[in-house]
C-alpha positions as CSV (number, residue, x, y, z in Angstrom):
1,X,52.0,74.3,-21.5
2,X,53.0,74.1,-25.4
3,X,50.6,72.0,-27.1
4,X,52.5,69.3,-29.4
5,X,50.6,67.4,-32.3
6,X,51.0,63.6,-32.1
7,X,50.5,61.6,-34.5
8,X,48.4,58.6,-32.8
9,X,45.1,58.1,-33.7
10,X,44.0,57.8,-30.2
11,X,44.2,62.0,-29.8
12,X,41.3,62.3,-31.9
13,X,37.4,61.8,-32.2
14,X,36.6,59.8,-35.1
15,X,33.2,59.3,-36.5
16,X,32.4,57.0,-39.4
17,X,29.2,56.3,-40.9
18,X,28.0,53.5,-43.8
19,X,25.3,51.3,-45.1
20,X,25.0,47.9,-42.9
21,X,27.4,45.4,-43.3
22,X,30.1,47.6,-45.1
23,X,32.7,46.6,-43.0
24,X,32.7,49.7,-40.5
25,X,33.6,47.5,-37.2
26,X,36.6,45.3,-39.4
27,X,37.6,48.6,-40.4
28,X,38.1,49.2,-36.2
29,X,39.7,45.8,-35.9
30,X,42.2,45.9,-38.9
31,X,42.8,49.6,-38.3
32,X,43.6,48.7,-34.3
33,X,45.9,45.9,-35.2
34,X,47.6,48.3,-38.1
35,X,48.2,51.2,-36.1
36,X,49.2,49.2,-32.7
37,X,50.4,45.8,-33.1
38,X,47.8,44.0,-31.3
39,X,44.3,43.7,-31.0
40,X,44.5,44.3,-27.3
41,X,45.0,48.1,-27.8
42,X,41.0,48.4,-29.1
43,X,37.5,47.5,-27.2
44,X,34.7,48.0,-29.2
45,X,31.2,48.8,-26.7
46,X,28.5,46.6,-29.1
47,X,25.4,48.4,-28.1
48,X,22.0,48.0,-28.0
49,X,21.2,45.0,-30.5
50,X,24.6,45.6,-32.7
51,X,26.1,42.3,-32.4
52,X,27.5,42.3,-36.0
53,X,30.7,42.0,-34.3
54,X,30.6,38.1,-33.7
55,X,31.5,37.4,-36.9
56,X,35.0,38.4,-36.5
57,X,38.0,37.2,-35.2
58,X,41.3,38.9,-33.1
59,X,38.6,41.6,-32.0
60,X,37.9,42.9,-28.6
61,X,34.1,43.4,-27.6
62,X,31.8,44.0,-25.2
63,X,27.9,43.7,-25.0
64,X,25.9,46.5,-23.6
65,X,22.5,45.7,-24.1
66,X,20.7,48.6,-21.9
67,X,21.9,51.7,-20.8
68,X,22.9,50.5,-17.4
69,X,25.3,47.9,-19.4
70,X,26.9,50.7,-20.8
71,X,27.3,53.2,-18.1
72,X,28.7,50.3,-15.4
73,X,30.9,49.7,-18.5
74,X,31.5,53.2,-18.3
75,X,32.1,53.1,-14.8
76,X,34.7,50.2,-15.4
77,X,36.7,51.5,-18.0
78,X,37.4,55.0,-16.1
79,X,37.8,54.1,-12.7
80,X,40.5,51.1,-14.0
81,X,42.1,52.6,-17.1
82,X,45.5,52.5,-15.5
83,X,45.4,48.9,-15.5
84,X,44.0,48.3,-19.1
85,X,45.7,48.4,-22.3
86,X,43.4,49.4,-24.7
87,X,43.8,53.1,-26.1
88,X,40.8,53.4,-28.1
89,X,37.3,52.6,-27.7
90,X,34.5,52.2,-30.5
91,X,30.9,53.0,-29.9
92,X,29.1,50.2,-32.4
93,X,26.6,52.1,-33.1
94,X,25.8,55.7,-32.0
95,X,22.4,55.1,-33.6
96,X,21.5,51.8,-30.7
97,X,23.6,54.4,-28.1
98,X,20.4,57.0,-28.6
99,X,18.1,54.2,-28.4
100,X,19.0,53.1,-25.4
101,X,19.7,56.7,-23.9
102,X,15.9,58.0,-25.1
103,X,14.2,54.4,-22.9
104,X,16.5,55.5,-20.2
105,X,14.6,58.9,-20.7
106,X,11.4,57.3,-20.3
107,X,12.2,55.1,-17.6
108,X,13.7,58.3,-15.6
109,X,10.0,59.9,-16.6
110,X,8.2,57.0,-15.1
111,X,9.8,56.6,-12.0
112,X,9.2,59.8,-11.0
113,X,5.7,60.1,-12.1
114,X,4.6,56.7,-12.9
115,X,3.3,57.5,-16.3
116,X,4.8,55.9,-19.5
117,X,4.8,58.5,-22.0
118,X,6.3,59.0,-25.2
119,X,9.6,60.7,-25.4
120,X,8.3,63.7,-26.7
121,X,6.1,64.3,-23.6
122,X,9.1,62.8,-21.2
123,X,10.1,65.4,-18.5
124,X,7.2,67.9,-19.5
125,X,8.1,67.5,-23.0
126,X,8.9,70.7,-25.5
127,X,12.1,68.9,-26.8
128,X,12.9,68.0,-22.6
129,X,12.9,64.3,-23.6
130,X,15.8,64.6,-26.1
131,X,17.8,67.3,-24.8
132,X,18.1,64.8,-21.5
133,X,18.9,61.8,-24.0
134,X,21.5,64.0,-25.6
135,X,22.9,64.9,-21.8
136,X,22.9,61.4,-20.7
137,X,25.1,60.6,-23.8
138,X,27.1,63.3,-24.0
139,X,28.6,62.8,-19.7
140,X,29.2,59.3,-20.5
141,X,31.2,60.1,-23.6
142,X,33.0,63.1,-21.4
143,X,34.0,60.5,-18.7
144,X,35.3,58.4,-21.3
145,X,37.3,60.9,-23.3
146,X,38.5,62.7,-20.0
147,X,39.8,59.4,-19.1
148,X,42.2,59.3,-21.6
149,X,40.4,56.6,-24.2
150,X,40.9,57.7,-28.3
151,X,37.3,57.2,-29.0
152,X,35.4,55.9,-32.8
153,X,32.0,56.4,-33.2
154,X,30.3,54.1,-35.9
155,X,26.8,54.7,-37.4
156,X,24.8,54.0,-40.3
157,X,23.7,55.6,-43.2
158,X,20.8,55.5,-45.3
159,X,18.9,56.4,-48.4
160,X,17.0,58.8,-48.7
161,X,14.8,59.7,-51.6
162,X,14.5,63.5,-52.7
163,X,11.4,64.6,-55.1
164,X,12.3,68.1,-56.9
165,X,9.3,70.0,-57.0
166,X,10.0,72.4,-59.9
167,X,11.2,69.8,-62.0
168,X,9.7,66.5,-61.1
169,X,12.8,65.2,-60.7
170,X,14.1,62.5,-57.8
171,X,17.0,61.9,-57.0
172,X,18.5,60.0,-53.8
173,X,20.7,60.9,-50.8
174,X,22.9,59.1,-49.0
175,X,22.5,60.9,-45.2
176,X,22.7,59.6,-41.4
177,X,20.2,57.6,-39.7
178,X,20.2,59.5,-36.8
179,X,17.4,62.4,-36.4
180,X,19.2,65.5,-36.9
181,X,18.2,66.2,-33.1
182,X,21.4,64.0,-32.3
């Protein structure tokens, strides 16, 4: 089949990160209503404790609070996308979505051995911990995508001071919150 380029925003991945409170989730609602017509076309997945989104209007939200929020919202949004009308999805934040993906981890560890660990120890540790976090994440997000749903990821940002050793120099860096792990 002859692949065409179209020009809606919902065939691509976007990811966007900024300080707090820069205006990355009215950037999802004005950009929704810009490129659509209607707010109805967007559903942003508040996760974890990002609830930033309350002080908006004319925006579409849901809270997912633990992981098992967001994979029955998950769930939801696959199995019933025929009947839905939004086109693209936003993940507010991917930095609450690891949270909540690495106590997953550790719950999983527990139940099958009844110790609470770290998640550097979880599953016999060596990196097993994050690489099932990173799994966990990355089936949901499939499912999602595979669905049909344009998806926006938001994160944050921060500062990040930087000492020069041969000069004595600092200087600071503006980098992702997220461990480079994820």
């Amino acid at each position: 089949q002859m692949n065409e380029i179209k020009l809606d925003m919902a065939n691509y991945r976007h990811y966007w990160r900024g300080t707090p409170k820069v205006g990355k989730t009215t950037l999802f609602r004005d950009l929704i209503i810009k490129a659509y017509g209607d707010a109805k076309h967007g559903l942003l997945l508040s996760l974890g404790q990002e609830v930033g989104y309350k002080s908006l209007d004319n925006l579409y939200a849901h809270d997912c609070p633990e992981w098992g929020d967001f994979t029955e919202t998950v769930d939801d949004l696959v199995e019933n996308m025929q009947e839905s009308e939004f086109r693209i999805l936003a993940i507010d934040t991917v930095d609450e979505l690891v949270e909540m993906a690495e106590r997953k981890v550790i719950a999983l560890h527990r139940s099958k051995t009844g110790e609470t660990v770290s998640l550097n120890a979880a599953l016999g540790g060596y990196g097993a911990g994050k690489k099932k976090a990173r799994s966990l994440i990355e089936e949901q997000i499939a499912r999602l995508e595979r669905a049909g749903y344009g998806m926006i990821y938001i994160s944050h940002t921060k500062v990040k001071d930087i000492n020069e050793k041969a000069t004595d120099q600092a200087y600071q860096q503006l980098t992702g919150a997220l461990e480079f792990a994820y």
